[in-house]
C-alpha positions in Angstrom: 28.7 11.0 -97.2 29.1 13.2 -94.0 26.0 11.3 -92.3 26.7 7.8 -93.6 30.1 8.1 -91.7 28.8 9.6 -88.9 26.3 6.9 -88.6 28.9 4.5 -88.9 30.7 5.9 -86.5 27.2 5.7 -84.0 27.2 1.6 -85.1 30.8 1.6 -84.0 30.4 3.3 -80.5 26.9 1.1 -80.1 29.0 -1.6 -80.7 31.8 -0.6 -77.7 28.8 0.7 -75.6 26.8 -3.0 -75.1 29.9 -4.8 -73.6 30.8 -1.5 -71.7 27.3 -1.5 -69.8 27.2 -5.2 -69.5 30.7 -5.2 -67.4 29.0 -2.3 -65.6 26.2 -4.1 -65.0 28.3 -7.5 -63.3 29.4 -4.4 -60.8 26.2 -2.6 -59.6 23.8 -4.8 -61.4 21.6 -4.5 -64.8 18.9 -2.0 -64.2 21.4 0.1 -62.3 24.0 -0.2 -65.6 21.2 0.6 -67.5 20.3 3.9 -65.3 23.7 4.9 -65.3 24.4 5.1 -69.1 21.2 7.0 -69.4 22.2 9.4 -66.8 25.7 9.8 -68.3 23.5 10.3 -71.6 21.5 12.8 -70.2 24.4 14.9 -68.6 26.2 14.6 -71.9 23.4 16.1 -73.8 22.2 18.5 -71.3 26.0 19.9 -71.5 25.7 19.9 -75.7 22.4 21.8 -75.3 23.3 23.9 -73.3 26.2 25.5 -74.9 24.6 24.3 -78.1 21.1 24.6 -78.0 19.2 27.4 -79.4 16.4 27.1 -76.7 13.9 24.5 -78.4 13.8 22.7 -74.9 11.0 25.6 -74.2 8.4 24.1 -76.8 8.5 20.1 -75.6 4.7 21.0 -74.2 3.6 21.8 -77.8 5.2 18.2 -79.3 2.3 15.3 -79.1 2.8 13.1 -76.3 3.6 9.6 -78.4 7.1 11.9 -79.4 7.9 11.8 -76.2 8.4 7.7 -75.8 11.6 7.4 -78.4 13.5 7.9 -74.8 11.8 4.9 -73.2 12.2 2.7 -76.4 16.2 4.0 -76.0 16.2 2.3 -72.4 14.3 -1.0 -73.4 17.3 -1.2 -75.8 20.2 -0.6 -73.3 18.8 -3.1 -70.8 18.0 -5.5 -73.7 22.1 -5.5 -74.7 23.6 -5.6 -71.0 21.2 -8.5 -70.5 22.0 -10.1 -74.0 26.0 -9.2 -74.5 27.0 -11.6 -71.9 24.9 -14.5 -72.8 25.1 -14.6 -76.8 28.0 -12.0 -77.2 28.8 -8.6 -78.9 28.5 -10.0 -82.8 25.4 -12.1 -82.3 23.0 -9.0 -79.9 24.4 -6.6 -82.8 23.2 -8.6 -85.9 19.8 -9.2 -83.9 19.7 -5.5 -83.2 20.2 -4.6 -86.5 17.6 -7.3 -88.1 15.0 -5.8 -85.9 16.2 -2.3 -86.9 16.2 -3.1 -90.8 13.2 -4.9 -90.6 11.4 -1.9 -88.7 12.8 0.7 -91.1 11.1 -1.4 -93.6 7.9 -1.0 -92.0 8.0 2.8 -91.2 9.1 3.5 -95.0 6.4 1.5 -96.4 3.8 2.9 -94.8 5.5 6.2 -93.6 4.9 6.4 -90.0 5.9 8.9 -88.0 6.0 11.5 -90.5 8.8 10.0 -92.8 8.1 9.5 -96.8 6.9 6.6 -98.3 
């Protein structure tokens, strides 16, 4: 129960991010909203891991290099909601997201990609 409320609470903070980034992004512009909210991201976690971490960050060179690529599809869908939010609105770019996610999830379970069961 611990994880299913915690990933509701991640659907509920995605949900307050899109429109946050998309009035950013009507300020210094879309790819620079976008770089922001990854940077903020990145100094968030690099704080967490630091007083955190238990010193992983020293293995990255032995993961394969398609593990490396979750952080680019993590941008494509930042830029995809501060360029959607304002056009067809919060409800409408979440229930797309979320098709595309369940329908996805589908997929990788199926066939179990990446390492998950089938």
């Amino acid at each position: 129960m611990l994880y299913v409320t915690l990933m509701i609470l991640a659907g509920c903070l995605t949900a307050m991010q899109s429109p946050i980034n998309a009035a950013l992004s009507r300020t210094v512009g879309v790819l620079e909203s976008s770089f922001v909210s990854f940077a903020c991201g990145a100094l968030f976690l690099g704080l967490a891991m630091l007083f955190l971490g238990r010193g992983h960050i020293w293995r990255l060179a032995e993961a394969p290099s398609w593990q490396w690529i979750g952080g680019i599809f993590g941008a494509i869908m930042v830029l995809n909601t501060i360029i959607a939010v304002p056009r067809i609105g919060v409800l409408t770019t979440a229930m797309a997201m979320i098709f595309g996610h369940l329908l996805m999830a589908a997929i990788i379970d199926n066939y179990g990609w990446f390492g998950v069961p089938v």
